[in-house]
ROZA-322729 format. One record per atom (N, C-alpha, C): residue number from 1; residue in one letter; chain; x negated, y, z. Coordinates in nm, 2 decimals. Last residue first. Example, Ala and Ser with C-alpha at 12.3 -4.5 7.8 and 13.67 -1.06 7.14 Angstrom:
# ROZA-322729
+-----+------+-----+--------+--------+--------+
: seq : type : mol :     c1 :     c2 :     c3 :
+-----+------+-----+--------+--------+--------+
:   2 :    S :   A :  -1.28 :  -0.22 :   0.71 :
:   2 :    S :   A :  -1.37 :  -0.11 :   0.71 :
:   2 :    S :   A :  -1.29 :   0.00 :   0.79 :
:   1 :    A :   A :  -1.32 :  -0.57 :   0.78 :
:   1 :    A :   A :  -1.23 :  -0.45 :   0.78 :
:   1 :    A :   A :  -1.32 :  -0.33 :   0.78 :
+-----+------+-----+--------+--------+--------+
//
This chain:
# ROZA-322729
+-----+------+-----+--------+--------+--------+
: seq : type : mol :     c1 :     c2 :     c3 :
+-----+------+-----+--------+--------+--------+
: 115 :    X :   A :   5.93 :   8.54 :  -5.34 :
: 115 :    X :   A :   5.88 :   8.68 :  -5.32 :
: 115 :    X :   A :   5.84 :   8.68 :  -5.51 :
: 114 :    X :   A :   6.16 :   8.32 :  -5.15 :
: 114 :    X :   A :   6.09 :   8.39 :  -5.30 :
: 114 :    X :   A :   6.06 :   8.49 :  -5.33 :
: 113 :    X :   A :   6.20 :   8.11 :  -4.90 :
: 113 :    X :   A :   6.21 :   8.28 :  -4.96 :
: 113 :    X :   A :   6.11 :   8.26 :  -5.05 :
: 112 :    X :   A :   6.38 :   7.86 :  -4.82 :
: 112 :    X :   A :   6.27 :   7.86 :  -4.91 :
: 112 :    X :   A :   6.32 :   8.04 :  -4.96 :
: 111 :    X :   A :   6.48 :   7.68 :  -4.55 :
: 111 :    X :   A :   6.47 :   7.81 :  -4.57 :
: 111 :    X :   A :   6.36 :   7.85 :  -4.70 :
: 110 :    X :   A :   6.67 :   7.39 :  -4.39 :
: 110 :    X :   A :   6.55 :   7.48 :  -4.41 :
: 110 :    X :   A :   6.60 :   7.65 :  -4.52 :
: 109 :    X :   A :   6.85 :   7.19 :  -4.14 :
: 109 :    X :   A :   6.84 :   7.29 :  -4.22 :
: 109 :    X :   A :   6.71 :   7.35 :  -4.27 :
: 108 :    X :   A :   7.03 :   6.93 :  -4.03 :
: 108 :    X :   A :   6.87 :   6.95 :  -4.10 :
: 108 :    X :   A :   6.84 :   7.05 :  -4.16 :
: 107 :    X :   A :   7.25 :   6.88 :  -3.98 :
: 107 :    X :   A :   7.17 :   7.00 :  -3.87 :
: 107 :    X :   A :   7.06 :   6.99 :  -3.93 :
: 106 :    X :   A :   7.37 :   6.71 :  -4.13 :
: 106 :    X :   A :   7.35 :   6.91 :  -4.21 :
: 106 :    X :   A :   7.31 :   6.95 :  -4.07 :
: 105 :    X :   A :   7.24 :   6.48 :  -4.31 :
: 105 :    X :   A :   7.23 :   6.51 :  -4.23 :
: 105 :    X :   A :   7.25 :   6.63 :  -4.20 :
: 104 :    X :   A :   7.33 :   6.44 :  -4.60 :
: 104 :    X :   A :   7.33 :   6.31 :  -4.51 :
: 104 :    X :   A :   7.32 :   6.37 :  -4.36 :
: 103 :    X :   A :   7.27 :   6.69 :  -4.69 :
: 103 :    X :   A :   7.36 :   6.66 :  -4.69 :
: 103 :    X :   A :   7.45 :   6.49 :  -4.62 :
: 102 :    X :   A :   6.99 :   6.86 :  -4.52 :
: 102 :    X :   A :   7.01 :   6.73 :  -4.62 :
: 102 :    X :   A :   7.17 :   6.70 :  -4.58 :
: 101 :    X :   A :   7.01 :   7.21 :  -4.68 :
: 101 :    X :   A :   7.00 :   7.10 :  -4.57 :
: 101 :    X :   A :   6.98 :   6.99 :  -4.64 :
: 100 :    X :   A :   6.88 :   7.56 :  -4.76 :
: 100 :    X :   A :   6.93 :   7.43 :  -4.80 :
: 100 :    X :   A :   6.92 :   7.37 :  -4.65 :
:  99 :    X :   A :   6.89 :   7.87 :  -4.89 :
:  99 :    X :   A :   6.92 :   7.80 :  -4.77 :
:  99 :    X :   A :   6.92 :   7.63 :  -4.79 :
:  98 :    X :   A :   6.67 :   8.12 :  -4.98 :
:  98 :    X :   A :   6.75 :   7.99 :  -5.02 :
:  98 :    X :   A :   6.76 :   7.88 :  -4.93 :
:  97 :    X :   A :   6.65 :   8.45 :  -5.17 :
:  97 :    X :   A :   6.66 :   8.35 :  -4.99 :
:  97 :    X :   A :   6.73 :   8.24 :  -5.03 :
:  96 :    X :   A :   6.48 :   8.54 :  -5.38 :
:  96 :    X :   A :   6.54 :   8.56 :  -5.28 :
:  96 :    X :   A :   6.53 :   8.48 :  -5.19 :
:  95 :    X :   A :   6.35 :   8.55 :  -5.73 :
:  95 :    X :   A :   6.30 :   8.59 :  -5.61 :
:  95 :    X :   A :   6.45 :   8.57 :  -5.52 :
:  94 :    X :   A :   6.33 :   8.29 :  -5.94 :
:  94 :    X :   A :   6.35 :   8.36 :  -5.91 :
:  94 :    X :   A :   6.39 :   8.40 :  -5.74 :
:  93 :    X :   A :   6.20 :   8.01 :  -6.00 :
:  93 :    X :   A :   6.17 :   8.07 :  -6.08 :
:  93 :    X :   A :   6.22 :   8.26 :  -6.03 :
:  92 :    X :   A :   6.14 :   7.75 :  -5.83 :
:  92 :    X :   A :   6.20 :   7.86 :  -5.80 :
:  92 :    X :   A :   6.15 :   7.94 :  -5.84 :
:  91 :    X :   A :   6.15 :   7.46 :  -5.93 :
:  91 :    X :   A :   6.02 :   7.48 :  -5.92 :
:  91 :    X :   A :   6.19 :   7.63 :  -5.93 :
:  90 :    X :   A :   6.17 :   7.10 :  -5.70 :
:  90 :    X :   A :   6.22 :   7.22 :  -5.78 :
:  90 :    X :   A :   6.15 :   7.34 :  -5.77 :
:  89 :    X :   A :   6.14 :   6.75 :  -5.64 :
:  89 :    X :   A :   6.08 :   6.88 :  -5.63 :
:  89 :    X :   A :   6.17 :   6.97 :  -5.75 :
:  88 :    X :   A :   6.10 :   6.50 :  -5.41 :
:  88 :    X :   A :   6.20 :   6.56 :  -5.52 :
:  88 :    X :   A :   6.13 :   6.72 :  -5.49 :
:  87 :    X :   A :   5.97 :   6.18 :  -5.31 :
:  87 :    X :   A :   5.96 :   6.30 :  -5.33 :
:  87 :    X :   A :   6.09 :   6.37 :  -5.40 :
:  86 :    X :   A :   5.94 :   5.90 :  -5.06 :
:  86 :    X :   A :   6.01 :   5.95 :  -5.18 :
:  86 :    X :   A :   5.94 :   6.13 :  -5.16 :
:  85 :    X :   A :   5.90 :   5.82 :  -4.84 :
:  85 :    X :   A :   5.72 :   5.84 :  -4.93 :
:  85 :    X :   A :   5.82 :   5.90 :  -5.04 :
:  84 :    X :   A :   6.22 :   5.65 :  -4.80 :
:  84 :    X :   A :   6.09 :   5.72 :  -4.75 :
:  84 :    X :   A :   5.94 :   5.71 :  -4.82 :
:  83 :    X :   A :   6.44 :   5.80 :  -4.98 :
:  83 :    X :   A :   6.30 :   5.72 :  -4.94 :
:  83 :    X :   A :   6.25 :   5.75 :  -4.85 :
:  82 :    X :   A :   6.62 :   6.06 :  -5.11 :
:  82 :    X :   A :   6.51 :   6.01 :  -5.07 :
:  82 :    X :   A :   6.51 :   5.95 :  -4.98 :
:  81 :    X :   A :   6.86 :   6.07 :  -5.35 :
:  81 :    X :   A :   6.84 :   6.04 :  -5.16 :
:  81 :    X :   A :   6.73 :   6.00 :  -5.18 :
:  80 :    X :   A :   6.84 :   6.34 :  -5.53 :
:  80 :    X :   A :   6.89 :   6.23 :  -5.55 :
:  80 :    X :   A :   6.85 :   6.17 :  -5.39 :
:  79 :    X :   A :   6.87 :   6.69 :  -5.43 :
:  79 :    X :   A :   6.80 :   6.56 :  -5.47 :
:  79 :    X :   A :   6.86 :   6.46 :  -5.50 :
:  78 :    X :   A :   7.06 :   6.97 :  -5.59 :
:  78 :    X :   A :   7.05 :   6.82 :  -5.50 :
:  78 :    X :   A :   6.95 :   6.77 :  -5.51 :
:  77 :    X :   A :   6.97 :   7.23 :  -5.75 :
:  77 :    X :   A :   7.05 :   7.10 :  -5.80 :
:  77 :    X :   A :   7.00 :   7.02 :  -5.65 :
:  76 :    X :   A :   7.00 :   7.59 :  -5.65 :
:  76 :    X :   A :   6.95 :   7.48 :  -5.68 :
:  76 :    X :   A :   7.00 :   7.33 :  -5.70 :
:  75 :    X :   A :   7.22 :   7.71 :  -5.54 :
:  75 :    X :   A :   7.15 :   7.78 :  -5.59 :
:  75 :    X :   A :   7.03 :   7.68 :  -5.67 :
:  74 :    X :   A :   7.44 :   7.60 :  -5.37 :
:  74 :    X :   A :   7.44 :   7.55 :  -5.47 :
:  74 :    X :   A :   7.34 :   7.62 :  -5.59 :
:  73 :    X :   A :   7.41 :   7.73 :  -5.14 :
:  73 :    X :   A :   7.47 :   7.82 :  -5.19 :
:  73 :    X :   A :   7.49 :   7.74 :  -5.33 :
:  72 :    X :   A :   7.24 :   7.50 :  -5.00 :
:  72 :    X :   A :   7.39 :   7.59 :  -4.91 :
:  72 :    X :   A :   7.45 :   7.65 :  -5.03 :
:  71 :    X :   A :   7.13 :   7.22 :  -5.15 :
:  71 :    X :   A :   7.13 :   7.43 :  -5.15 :
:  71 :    X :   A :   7.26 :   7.45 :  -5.12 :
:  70 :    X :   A :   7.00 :   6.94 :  -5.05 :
:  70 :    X :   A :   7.11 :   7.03 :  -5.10 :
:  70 :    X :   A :   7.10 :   7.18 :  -5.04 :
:  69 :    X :   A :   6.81 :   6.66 :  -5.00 :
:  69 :    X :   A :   6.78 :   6.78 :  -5.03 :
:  69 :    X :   A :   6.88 :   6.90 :  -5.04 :
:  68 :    X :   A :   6.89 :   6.43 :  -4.83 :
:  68 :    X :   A :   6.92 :   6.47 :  -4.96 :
:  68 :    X :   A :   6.90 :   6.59 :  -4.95 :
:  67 :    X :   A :   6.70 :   6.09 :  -4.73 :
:  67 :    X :   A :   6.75 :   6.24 :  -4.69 :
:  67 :    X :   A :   6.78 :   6.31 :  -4.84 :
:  66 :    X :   A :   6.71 :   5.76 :  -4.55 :
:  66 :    X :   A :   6.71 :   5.87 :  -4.63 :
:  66 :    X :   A :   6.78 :   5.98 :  -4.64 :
:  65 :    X :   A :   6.45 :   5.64 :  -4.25 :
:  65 :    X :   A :   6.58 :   5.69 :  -4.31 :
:  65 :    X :   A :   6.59 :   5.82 :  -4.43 :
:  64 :    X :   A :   6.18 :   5.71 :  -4.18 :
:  64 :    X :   A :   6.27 :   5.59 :  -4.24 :
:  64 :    X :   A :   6.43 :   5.57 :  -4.27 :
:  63 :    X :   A :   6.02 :   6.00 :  -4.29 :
:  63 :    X :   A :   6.15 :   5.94 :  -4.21 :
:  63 :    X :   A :   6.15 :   5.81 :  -4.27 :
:  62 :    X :   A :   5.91 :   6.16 :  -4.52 :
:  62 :    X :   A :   5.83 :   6.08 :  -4.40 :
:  62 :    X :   A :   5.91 :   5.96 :  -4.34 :
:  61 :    X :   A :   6.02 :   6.30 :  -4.80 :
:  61 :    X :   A :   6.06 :   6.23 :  -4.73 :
:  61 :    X :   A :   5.98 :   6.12 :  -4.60 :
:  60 :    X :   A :   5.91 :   6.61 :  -4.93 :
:  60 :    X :   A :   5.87 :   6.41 :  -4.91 :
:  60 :    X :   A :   5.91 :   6.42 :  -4.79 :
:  59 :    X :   A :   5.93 :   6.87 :  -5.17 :
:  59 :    X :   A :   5.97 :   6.77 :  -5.08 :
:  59 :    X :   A :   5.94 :   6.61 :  -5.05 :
:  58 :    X :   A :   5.77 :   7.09 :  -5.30 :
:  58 :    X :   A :   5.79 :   6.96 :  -5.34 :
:  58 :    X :   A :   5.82 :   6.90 :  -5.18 :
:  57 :    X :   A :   5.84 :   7.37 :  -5.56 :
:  57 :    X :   A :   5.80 :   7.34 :  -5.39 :
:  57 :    X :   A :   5.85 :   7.17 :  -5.44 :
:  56 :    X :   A :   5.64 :   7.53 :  -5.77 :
:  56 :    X :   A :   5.71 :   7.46 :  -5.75 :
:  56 :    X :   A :   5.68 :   7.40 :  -5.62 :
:  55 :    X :   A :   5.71 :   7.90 :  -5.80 :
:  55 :    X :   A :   5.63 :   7.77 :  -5.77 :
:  55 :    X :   A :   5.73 :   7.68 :  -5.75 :
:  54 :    X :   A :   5.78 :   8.11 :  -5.95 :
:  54 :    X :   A :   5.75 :   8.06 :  -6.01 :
:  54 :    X :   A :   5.66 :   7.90 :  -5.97 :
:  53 :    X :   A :   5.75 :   8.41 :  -5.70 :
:  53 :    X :   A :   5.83 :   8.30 :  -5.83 :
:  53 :    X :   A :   5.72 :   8.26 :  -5.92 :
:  52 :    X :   A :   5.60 :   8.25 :  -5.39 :
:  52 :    X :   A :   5.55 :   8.32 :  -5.50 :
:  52 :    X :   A :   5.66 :   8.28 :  -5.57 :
:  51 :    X :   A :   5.72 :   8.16 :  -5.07 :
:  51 :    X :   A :   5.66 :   8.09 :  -5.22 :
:  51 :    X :   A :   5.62 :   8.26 :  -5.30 :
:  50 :    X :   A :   5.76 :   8.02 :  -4.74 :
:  50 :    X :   A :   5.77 :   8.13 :  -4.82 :
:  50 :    X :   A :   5.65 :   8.16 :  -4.97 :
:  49 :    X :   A :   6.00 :   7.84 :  -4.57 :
:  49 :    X :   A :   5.85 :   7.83 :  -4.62 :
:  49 :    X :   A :   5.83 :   7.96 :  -4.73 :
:  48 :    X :   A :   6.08 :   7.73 :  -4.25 :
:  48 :    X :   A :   6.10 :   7.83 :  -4.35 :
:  48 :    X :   A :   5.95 :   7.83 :  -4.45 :
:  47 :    X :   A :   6.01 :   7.49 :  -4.16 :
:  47 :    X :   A :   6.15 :   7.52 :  -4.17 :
:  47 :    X :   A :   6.20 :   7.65 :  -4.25 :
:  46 :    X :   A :   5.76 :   7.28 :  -4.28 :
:  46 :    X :   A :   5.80 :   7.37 :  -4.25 :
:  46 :    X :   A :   5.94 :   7.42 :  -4.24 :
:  45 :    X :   A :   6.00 :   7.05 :  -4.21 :
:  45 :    X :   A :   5.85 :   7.09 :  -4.17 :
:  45 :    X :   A :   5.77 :   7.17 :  -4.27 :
:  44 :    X :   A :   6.27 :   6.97 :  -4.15 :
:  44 :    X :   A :   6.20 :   6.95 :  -4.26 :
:  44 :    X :   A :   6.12 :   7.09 :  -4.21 :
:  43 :    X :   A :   6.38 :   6.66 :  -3.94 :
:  43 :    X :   A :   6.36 :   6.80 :  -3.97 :
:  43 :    X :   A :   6.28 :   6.81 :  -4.07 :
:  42 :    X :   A :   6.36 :   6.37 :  -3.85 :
:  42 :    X :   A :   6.50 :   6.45 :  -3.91 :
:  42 :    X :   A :   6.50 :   6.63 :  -3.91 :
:  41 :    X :   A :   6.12 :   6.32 :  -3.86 :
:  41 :    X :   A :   6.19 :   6.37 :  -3.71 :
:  41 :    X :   A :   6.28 :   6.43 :  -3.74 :
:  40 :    X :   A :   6.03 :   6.44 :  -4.17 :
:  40 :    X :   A :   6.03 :   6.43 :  -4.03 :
:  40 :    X :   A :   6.05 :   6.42 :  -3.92 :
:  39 :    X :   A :   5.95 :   6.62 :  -4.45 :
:  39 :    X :   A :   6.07 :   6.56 :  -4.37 :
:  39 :    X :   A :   6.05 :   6.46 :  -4.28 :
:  38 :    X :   A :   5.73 :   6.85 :  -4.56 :
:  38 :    X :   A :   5.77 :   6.77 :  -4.50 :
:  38 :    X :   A :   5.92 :   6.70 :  -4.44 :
:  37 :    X :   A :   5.72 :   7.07 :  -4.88 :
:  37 :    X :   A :   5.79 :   7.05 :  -4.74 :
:  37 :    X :   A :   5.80 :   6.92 :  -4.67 :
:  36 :    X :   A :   5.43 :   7.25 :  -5.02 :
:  36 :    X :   A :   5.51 :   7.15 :  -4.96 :
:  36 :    X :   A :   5.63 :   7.18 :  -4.86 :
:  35 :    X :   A :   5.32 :   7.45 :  -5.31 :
:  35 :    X :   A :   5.39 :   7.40 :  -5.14 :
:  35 :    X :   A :   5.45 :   7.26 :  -5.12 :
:  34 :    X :   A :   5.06 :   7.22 :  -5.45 :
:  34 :    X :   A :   5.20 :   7.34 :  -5.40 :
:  34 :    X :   A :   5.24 :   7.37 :  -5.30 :
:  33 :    X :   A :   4.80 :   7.05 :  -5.41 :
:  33 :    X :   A :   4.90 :   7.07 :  -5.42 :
:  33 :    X :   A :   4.95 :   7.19 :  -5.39 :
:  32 :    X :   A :   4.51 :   7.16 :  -5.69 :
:  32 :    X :   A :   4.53 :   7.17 :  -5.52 :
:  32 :    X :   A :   4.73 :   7.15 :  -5.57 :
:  31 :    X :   A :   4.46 :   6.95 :  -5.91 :
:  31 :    X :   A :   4.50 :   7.05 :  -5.89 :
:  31 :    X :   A :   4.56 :   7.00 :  -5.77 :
:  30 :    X :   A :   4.22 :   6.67 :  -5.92 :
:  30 :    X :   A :   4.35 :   6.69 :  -5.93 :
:  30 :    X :   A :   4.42 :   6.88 :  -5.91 :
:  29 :    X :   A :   3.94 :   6.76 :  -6.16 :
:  29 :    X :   A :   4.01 :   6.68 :  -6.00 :
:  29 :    X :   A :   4.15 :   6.71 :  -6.01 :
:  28 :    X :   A :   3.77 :   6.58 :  -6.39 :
:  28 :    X :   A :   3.83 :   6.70 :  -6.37 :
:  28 :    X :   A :   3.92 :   6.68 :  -6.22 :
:  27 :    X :   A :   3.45 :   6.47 :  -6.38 :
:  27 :    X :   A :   3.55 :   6.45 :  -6.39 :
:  27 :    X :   A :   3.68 :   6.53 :  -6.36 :
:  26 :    X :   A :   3.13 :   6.50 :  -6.50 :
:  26 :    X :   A :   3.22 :   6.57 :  -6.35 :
:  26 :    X :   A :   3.37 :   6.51 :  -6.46 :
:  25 :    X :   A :   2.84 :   6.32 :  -6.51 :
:  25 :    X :   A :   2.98 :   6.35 :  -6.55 :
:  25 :    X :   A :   3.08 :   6.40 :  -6.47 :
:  24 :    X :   A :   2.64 :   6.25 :  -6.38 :
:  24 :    X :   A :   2.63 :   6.38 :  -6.37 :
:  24 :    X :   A :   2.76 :   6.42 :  -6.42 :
:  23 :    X :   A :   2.58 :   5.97 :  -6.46 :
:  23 :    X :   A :   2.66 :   6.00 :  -6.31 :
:  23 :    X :   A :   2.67 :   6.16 :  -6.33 :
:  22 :    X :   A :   2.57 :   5.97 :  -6.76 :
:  22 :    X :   A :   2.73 :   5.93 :  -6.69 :
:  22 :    X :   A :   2.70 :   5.97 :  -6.55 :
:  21 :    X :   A :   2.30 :   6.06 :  -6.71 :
:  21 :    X :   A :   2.39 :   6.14 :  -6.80 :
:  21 :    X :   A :   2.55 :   6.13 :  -6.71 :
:  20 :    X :   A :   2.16 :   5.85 :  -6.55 :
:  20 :    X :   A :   2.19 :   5.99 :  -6.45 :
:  20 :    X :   A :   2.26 :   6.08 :  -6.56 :
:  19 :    X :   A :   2.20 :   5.65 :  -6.74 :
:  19 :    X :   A :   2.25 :   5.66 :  -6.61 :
:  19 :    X :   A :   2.24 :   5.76 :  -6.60 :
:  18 :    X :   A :   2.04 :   5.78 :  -6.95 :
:  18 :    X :   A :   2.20 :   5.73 :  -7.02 :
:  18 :    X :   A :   2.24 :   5.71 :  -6.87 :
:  17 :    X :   A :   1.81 :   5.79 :  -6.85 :
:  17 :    X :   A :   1.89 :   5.91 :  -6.90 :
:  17 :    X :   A :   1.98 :   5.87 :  -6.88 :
:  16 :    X :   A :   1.75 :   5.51 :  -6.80 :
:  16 :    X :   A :   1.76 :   5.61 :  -6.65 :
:  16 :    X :   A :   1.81 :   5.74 :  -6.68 :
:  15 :    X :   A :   1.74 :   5.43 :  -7.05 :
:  15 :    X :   A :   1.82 :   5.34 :  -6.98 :
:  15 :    X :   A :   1.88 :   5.47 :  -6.84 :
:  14 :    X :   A :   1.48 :   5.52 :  -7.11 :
:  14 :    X :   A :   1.61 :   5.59 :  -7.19 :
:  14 :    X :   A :   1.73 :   5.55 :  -7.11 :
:  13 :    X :   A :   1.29 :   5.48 :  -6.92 :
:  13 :    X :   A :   1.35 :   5.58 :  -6.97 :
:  13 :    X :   A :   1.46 :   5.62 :  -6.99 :
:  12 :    X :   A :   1.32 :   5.18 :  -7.06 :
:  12 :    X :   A :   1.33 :   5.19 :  -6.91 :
:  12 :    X :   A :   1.41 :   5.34 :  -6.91 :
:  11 :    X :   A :   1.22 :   5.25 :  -7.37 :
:  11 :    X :   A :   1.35 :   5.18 :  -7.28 :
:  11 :    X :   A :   1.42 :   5.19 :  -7.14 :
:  10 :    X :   A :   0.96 :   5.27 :  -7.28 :
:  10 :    X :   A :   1.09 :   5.39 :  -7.32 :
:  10 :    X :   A :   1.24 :   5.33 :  -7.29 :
:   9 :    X :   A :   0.87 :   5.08 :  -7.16 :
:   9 :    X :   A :   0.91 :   5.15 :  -7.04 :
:   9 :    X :   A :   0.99 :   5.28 :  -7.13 :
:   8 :    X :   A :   0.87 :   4.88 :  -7.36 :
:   8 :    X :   A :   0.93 :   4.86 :  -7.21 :
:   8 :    X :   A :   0.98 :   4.98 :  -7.14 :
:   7 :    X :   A :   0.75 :   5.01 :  -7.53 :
:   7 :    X :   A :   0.82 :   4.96 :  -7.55 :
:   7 :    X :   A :   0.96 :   4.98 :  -7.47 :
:   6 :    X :   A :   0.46 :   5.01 :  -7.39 :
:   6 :    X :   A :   0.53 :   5.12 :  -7.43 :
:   6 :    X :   A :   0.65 :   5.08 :  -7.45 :
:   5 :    X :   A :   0.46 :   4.68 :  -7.38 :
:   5 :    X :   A :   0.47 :   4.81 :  -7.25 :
:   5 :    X :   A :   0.50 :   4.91 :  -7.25 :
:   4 :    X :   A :   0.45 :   4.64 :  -7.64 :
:   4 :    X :   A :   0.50 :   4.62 :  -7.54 :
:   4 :    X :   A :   0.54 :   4.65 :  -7.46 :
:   3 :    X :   A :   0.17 :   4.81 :  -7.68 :
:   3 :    X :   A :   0.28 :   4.84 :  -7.76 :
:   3 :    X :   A :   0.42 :   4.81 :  -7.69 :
:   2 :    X :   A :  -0.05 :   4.66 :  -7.54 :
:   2 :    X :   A :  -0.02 :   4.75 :  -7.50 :
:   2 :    X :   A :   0.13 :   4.84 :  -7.55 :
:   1 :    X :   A :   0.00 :   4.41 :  -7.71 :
:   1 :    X :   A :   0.04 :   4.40 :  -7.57 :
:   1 :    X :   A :   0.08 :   4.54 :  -7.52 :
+-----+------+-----+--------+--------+--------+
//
């Protein structure tokens, strides 16, 4: 009987390792997002946003209506039309000033400087 009860409670034990092992498991988290730019109230939020080279800035579309991302200077490629919850991102490898609008809409203007 007594054997039993030993039995039992290594078990028990071992049971309450193997749980607090798996909860103590850290899971890796997402990496903090990038910049962003909001689209909203047919504006894009921040209107000037200012990066590091080498980041990638990521546009989302809020609006219920869709919006095209386009570089005044053709210094970057278009979006395809965003959605709404849509995204499109470009990552600006080199330093200046870069004008864009949405081509659906051109008082929508922003501003992405690269330092």
């Amino acid at each position: 009987m007594r054997m039993g009860i030993m039995a039992s409670a290594l078990a028990l034990a071992w049971m309450a390792t193997v749980s607090n092992a798996m909860a103590a498991k850290v899971t890796p988290s997402a990496p903090p997002p990038g910049p962003r730019v909001q689209i909203q109230n047919f504006a894009f939020m921040p209107k000037t946003l200012t990066v590091s080279a080498g980041s990638k800035v990521v546009w989302t579309n809020l609006d219920e209506e869709p919006h095209i991302v386009t570089s005044a200077g053709g210094n970057f490629r278009s979006s395809p039309g965003l959605d709404t919850n849509d995204s499109y991102s470009f990552t600006f490898d080199k330093p200046g000033t870069y004008t864009y609008y949405c081509s659906i809409h051109p008082m929508m203007v922003g501003t992405i400087v690269v330092q």
